[in-house]
C-alpha positions as CSV (number, residue, x, y, z in Angstrom):
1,X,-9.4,-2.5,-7.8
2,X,-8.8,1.6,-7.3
3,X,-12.4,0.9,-5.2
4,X,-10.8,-1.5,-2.9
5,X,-8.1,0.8,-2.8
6,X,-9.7,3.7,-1.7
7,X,-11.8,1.7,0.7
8,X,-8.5,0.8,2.2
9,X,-7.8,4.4,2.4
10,X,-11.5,5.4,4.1
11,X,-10.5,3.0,6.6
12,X,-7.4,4.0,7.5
13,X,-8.5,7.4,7.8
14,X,-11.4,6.7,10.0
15,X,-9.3,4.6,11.9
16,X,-8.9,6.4,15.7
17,X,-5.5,5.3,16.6
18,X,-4.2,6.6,13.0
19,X,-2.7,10.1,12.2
20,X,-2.1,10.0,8.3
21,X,1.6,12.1,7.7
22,X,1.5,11.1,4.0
23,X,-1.9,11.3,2.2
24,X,-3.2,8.6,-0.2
25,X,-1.4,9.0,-3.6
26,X,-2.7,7.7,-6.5
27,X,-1.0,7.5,-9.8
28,X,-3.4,7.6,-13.6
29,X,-3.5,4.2,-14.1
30,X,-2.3,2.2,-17.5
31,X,-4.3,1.6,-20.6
32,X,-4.1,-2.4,-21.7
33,X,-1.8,-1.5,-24.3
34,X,0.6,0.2,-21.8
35,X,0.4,-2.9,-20.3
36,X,0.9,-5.0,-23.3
37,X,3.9,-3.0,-24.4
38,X,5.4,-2.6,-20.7
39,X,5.0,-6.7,-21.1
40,X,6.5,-7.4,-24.2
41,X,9.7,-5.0,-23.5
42,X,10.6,-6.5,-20.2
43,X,9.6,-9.8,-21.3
44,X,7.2,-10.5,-18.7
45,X,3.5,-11.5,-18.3
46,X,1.7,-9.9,-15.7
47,X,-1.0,-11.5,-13.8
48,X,-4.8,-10.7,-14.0
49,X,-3.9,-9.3,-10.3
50,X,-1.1,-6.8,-11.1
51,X,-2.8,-5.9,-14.9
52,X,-5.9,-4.7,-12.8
53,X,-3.3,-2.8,-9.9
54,X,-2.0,-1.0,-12.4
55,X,-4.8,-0.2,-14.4
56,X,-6.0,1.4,-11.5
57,X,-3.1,3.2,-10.2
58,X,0.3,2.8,-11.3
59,X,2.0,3.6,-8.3
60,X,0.8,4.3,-4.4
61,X,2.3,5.5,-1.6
62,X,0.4,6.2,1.7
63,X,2.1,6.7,5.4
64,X,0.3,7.0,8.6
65,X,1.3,6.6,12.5
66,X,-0.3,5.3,15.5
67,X,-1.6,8.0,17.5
68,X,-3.3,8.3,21.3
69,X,-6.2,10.8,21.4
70,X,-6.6,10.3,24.7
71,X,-4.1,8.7,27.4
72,X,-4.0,4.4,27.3
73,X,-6.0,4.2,24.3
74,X,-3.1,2.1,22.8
75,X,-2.4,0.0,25.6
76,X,-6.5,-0.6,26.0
77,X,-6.2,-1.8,22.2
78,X,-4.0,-4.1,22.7
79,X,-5.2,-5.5,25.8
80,X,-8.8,-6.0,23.9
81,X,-7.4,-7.4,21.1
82,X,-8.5,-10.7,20.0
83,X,-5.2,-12.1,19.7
84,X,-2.1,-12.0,22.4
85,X,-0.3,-9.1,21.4
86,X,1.9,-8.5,18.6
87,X,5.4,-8.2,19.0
88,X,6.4,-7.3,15.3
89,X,4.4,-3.8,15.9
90,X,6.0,-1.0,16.8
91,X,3.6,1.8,17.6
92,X,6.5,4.8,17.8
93,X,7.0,4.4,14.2
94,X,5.0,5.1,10.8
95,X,3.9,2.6,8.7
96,X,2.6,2.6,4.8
97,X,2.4,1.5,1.7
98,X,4.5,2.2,-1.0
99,X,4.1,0.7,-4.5
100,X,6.4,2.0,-6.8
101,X,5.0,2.6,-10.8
102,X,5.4,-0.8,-12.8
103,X,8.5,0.5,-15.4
104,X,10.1,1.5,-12.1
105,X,9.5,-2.4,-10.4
106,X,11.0,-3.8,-13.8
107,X,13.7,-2.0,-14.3
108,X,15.1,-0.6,-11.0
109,X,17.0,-3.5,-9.0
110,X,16.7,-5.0,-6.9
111,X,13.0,-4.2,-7.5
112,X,12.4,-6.2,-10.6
113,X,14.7,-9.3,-9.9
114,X,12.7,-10.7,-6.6
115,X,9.3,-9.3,-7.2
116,X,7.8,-10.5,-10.8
């Protein structure tokens, strides 16, 4: 997982219409019996998927924005896009990822009451 993760990362970096503002952030990840007690105390089970998130980082936050190096290098993205253009991107904002630590998803609402 925290190899996926920071393959994710690579490529955002490399990316040429991205400016990271907030650097990839890992968290130490948790041991299995972290897991197991953060489990039995919230009275949850966790899938193989989130036990292997968090054993790889409990928590992640990463921010970037779209970024023109060179005039109409946005506009010549879109326009060779594959697919008709987006209309839920909005390329004068940032955009991340934020994954909050697990004891923080299971006990701060409405975090832990939609989400596991």
């Amino acid at each position: 997982m925290r190899t996926a993760l920071e393959a994710m990362v690579a490529t955002v970096e490399a990316y040429p219409l991205c400016s990271v503002i907030v650097p990839a952030q890992f968290r130490p990840g948790l041991s299995n019996a972290e897991l197991d007690r953060i489990e039995a105390s919230h009275g949850v089970v966790l899938g193989d998927a989130l036990r292997s998130f968090y054993a790889a980082t409990n928590g992640f936050a990463m921010f970037w924005k779209a970024v023109e190096r060179e005039p109409g290098q946005i506009e010549r993205y879109v326009e060779a896009a594959p697919t008709p253009r987006s209309t839920y991107i909005d390329w004068d904002i940032p955009h991340g990822i934020k994954i909050a630590p697990l004891e923080t998803m299971l006990t701060e609402k409405p975090w832990g009451q939609f989400f596991l």
